[in-house]
C-alpha positions in Angstrom: -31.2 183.2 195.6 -27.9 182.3 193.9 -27.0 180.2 197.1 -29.9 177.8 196.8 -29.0 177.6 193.2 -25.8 176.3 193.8 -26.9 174.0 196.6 -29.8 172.8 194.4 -26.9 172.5 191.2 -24.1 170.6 193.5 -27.0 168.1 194.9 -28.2 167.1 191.8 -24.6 166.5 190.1 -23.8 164.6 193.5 -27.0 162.3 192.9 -25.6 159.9 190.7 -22.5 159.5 192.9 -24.7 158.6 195.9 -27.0 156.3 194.2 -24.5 154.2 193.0 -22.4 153.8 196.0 -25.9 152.4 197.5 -26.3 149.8 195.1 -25.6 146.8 197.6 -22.4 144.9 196.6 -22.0 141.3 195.6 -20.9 138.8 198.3 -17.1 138.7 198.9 -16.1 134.8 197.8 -17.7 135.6 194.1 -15.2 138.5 193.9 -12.2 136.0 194.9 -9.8 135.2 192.5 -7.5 132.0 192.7 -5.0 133.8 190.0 -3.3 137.3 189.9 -4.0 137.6 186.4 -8.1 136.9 186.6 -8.1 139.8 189.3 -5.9 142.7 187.0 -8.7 141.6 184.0 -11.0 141.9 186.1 -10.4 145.2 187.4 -9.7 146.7 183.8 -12.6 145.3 182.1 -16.2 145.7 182.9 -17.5 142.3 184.0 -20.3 140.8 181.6 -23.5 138.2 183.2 -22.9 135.3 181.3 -24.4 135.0 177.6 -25.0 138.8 177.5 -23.3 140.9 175.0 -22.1 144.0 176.0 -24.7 146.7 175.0 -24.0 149.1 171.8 -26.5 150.8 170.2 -27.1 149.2 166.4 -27.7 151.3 163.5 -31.0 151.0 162.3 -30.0 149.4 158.9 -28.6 146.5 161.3 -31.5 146.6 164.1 -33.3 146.0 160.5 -31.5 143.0 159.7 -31.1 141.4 163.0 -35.0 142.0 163.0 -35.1 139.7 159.7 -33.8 136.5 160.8 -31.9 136.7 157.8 -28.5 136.2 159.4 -26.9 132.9 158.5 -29.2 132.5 155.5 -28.7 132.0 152.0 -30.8 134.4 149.9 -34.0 132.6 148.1 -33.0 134.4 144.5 -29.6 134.9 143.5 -29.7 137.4 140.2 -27.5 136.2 137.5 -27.2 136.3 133.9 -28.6 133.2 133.5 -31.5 133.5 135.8 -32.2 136.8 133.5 -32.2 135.1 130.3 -33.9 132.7 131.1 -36.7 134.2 133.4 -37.9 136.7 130.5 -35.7 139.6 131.9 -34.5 142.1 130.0 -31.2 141.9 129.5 -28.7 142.8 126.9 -24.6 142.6 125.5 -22.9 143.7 123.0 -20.2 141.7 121.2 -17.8 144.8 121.1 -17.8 148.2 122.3 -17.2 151.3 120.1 -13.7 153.8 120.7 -14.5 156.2 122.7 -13.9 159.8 120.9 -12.4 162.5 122.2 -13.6 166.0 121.6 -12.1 167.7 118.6 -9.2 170.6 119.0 -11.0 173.6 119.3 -10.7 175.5 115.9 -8.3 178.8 114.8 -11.5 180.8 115.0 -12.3 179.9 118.4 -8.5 180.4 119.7 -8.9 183.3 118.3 -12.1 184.9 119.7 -10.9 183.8 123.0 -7.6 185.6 122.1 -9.4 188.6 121.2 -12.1 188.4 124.6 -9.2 188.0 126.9 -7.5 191.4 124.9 -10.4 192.9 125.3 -11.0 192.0 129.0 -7.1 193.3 129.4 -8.2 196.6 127.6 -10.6 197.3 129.8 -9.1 196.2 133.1 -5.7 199.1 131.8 -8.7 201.7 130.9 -10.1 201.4 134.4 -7.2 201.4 136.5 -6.1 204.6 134.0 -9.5 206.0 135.5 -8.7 205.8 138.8 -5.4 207.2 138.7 -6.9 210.1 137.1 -9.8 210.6 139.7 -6.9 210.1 142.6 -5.0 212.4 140.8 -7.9 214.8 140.2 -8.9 214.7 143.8 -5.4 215.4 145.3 -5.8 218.6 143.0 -8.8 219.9 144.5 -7.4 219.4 148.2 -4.4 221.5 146.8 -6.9 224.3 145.5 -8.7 223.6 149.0 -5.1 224.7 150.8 -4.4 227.4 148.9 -7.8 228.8 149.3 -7.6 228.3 152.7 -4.3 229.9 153.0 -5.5 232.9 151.1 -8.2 233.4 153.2 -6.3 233.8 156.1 -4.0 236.3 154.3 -7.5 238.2 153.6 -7.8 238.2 157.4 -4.7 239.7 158.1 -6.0 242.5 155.9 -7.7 245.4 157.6 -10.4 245.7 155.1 -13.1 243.4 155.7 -14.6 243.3 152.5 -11.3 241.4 151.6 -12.0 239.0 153.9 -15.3 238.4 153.6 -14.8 237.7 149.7 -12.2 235.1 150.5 -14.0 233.1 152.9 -16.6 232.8 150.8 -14.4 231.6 147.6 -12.9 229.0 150.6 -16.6 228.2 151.1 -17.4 227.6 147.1 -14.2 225.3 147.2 -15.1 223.1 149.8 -18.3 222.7 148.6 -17.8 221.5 145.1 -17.8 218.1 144.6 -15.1 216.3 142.7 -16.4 214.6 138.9 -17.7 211.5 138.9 -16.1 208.9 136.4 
């Protein structure tokens, strides 16, 4: 299956190749060049039938115009001032323009609202990160309590009575499972 695949793939990119090497060939003395320069042109350009244009696509804003006939022409109404005035259009000047102004400053009481937002956002920013390094530091607590339970569990186990032992795991156990505070 994946041989005829490839056979099928390799015949139909070698297609185009074929077909145009059988295209039959123009006659030799219309190929003859008297110069040395005619024939190097000749052999880096594509050759053109006389009259024809080499063929690019148009955009369809110029396939639009070409379509027109409009190329050469000079347009039937030209809009102007004059032609406005004068053909009822409506059309209006003034004899000087006004300053433009510029915004005003912003006031002391706006400076200083944003003043006191932007203290306020620093307030809070400081107050969280204070937060967090009392949850991280709350947190590598318990793991320390976590340890030390642990540890005194297996103290308990060295212990011959198992009563000992049994109470420790289970404080171990009631440390692990508590969950740290949430901020």
């Amino acid at each position: 299956m994946r041989h005829l695949l490839a056979v099928t793939a390799v015949a139909l990119l070698a297609l185009p190749a074929v077909a145009e090497e059988a295209k039959p060939k123009e006659p030799a003395k219309a190929k003859k060049t008297t110069t040395t320069e005619s024939s190097a042109t000749t052999k880096t350009q594509p050759k053109l039938i006389e009259g024809q244009m080499p063929s690019t696509e148009d955009s369809p804003m110029v396939a639009a115009a070409k379509r027109a006939n409009r190329l050469g022409k000079t347009p039937k109404w030209v809009i102007t001032n004059e032609t406005l005035v004068t053909s009822g259009g409506h059309f209006t000047t003034t004899a000087a323009q006004p300053q433009v102004q510029a915004p005003p400053p912003p006031s002391e009481q706006e400076l200083a609202a944003k003043q006191r937002a932007a203290e306020a956002e620093r307030t809070q920013r400081a107050s969280e990160e204070a937060a967090k390094k009392r949850f991280a530091q709350m947190e590598q607590e318990r793991k320390q309590r976590q340890l030390e339970a642990a540890e005194s569990a297996v103290d308990a186990y060295e212990t011959d009575d198992p009563a000992v032992a049994e109470h420790a795991a289970e404080e171990a156990l009631k440390l692990q499972e508590q969950k740290p505070p949430h901020r």
